[in-house]
N, C-alpha and C positions, 0 to 999 in steps of 0.2 A: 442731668439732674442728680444722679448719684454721686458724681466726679464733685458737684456743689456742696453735696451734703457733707461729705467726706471731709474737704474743705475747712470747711463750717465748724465741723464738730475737731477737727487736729485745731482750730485756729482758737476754740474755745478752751480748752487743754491745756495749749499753752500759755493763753491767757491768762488763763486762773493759776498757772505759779507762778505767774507777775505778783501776784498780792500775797503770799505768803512772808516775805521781805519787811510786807504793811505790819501784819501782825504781830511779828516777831518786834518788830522795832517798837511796838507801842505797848509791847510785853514789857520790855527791859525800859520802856518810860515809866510806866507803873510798880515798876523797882523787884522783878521776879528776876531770876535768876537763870542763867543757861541751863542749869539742871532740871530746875520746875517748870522751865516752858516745854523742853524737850521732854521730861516724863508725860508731862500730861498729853501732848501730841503724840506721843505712842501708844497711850491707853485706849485715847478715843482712834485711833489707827486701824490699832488692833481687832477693836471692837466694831468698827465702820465694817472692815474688807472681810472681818471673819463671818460676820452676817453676813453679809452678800453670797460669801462663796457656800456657806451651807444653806441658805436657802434656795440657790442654783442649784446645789449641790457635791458635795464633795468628790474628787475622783481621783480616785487609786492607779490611775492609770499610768504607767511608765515611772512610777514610784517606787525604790528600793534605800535602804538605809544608808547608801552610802551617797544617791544623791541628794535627799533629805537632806541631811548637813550640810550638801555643797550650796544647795539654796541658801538655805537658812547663813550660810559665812557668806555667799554674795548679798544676802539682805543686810549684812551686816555694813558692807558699803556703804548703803543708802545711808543708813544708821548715821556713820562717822561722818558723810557730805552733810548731814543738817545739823551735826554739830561744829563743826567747822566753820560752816557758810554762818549761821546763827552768830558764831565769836568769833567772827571777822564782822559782824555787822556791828557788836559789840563796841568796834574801837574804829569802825571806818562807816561813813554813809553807806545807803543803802545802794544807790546807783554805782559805787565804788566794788562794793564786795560780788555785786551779779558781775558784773566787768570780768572778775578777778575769775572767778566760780566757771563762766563762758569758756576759759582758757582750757575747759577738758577737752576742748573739741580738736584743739590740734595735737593735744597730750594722747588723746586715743588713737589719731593718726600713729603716732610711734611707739604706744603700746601694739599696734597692728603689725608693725613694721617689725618690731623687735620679738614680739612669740609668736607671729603669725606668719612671717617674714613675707607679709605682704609690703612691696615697695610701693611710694608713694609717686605719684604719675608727677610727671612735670607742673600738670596745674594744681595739684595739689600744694608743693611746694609755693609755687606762689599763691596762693590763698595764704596761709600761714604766717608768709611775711607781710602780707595786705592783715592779717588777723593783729600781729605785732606792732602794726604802723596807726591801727584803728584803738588800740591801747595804748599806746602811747599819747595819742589827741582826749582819750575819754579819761583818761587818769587823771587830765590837766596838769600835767607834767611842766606844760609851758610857761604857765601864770605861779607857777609855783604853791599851789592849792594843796599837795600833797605832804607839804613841809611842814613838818611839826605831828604826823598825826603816828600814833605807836608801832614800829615796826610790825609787833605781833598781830597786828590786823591783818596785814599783807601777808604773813606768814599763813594763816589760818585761811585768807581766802585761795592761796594757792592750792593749800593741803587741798580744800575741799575741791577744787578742781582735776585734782589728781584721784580721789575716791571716787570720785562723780564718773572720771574716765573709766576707774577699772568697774566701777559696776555696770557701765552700759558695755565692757567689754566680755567680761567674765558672763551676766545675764544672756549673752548673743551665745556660748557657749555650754553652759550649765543646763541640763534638765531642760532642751527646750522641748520635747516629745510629749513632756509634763502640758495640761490643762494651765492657761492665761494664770486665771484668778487662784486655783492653787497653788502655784509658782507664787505668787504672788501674796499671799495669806503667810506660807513659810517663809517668805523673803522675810513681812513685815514682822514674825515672830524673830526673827534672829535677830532683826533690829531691836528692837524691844528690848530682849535678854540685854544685845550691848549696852545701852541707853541704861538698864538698871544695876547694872554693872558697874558701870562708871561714873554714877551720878548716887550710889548705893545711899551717898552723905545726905544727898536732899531730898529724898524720896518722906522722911518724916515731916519734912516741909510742905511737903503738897498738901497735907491733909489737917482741919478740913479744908475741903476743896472752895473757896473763893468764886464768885461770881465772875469778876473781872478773868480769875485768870483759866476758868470753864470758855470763857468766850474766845479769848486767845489760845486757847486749845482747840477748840473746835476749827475756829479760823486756820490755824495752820497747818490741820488737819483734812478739813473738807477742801480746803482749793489745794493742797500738796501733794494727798496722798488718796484722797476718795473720787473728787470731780474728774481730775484728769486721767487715772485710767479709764474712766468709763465713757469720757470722749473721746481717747483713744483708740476705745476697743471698738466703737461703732465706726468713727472715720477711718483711722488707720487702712482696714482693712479696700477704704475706695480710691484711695490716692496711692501712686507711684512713693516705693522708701524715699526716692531724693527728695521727691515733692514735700512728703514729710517732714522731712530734715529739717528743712527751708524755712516750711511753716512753721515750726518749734520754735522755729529763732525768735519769734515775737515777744517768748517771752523775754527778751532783754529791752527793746525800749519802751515796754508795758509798766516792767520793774522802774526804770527810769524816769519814765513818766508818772508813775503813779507816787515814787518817792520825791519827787516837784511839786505834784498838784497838792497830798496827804502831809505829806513830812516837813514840805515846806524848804525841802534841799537845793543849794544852787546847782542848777544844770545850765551851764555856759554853752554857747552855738559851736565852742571848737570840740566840746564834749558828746555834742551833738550827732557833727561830723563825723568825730570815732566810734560813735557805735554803727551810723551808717555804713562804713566802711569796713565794720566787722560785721555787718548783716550782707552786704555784697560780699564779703571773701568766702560765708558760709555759701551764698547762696549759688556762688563760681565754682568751688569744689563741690558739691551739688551734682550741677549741671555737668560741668566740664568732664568728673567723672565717669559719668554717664553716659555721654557724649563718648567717651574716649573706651568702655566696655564696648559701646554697639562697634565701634570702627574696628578692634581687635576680633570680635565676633564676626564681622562681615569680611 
């Protein structure tokens, strides 16, 4: 029963950043701008996780000045993947840019390999190339779908792929002795500061604050950065990491599908295929993994 719930709640997690892709798109329909979607999704961020965590409670525990900052610059990560992921959505579909965004996953394989020098197992390697082969098919590279649309899409959606990578690398590292939710509070402040840093020009734009784009802040707010750690923190904790992994994956053809049924995007069966075959290569390197720890072990 536990192993189901666990399930359940990693499954619902990753569901709900399927839909963040939703709101953003229908942000930049309504003619806001990268800078005003993303300010106001860090105000109400901020303000969602810093509740939480003070009325949990705050904890000083395993906190010193100098890891404080290294939080707060790995929050900064997150920060630059949803501006990124956001201005690639900007200039490409929505099922295009998650595609693109997905590709941390073999990126932090060789950020693993290169400052960790952890080498990557035989099946991991091929995962990788089954990752590459399932991009290739969901690109629609074939039909020639991809022709014509702004390089800087692809550009942006890589970036964020490569942020995405080092924050899920550097957070495995940084301050993990630190409490979840206050790791997490200073993560979302360092994101914050970057976001008004670099958007400093639109910040007199946000206000007053607009109904429409309150809603769109919320929205990519609550399913980005509120709903899913907190299905995480209750599942995570009952399911095996691979099994997690695995589960995450959903949110790719969540994104996909929801950017078909909402947005109205063509999603072709050979595009289909390609994410199938990037949802098996996560879920092979997963396993196989895994699989290949206990034989070493034994």
């Amino acid at each position: 029963m536990k192993i189901n719930k666990g399930i359940l709640f990693v499954l619902l997690g990753a569901a709900c950043f399927g839909f963040t892709p939703i709101f953003a798109k229908l942000g930049f329909g309504y003619g806001y701008s990268l800078g005003q979607i993303t300010i106001v999704q860090m105000i109400i961020s901020f303000i969602f996780i810093w509740s939480i965590t003070l009325v949990r409670g705050f904890s000083f525990k395993g906190l010193t000045k100098k890891n404080i900052m290294q939080i707060m610059m790995t929050g900064c990560f997150i920060g630059l993947t949803t501006i990124f992921y956001y201005a690639s959505m900007q200039y490409l579909p929505a099922s295009l840019a998650i595609i693109l965004m997905f590709q941390f996953i073999w990126i932090g394989i060789f950020l693993e390999w290169i400052f960790s020098k952890v080498t990557p197992a035989p099946v991991t390697i091929v995962s990788i190339l089954l990752i590459l082969v399932g991009v290739f098919f969901a690109s629609n590279i074939i039909n020639g779908d991809i022709q014509g649309l702004p390089i800087k899409g692809f550009v942006f959606g890589i970036l964020s792929a490569f942020t995405y990578a080092g924050f899920i690398f550097f957070s495995g590292k940084v301050a993990v002795n630190v409490d979840a939710w206050t790791r997490s509070s200073l993560m979302v402040t360092g994101s914050t500061v970057l976001v008004f840093v670099l958007f400093m020009r639109d910040i007199p734009t946000v206000m007053p604050l607009e109904g429409k784009l309150i809603m769109i802040g919320m929205g990519v707010s609550l399913f980005g950065a509120v709903l899913p750690p907190l299905c995480y923190a209750v599942g995570a904790p009952l399911v095996s990491g691979g099994i997690a992994n695995i589960l995450t994956s959903i949110e790719l053809p969540i994104t996909i599908l929801l950017a078909s049924v909402i947005l109205s995007e063509l999603v072709t069966p050979l595009q289909w295929m390609g994410t199938v075959i990037i949802l098996l290569a996560i879920a092979l390197n997963e396993l196989g993994a895994n699989l290949f720890r206990k034989r070493r072990h034994i």
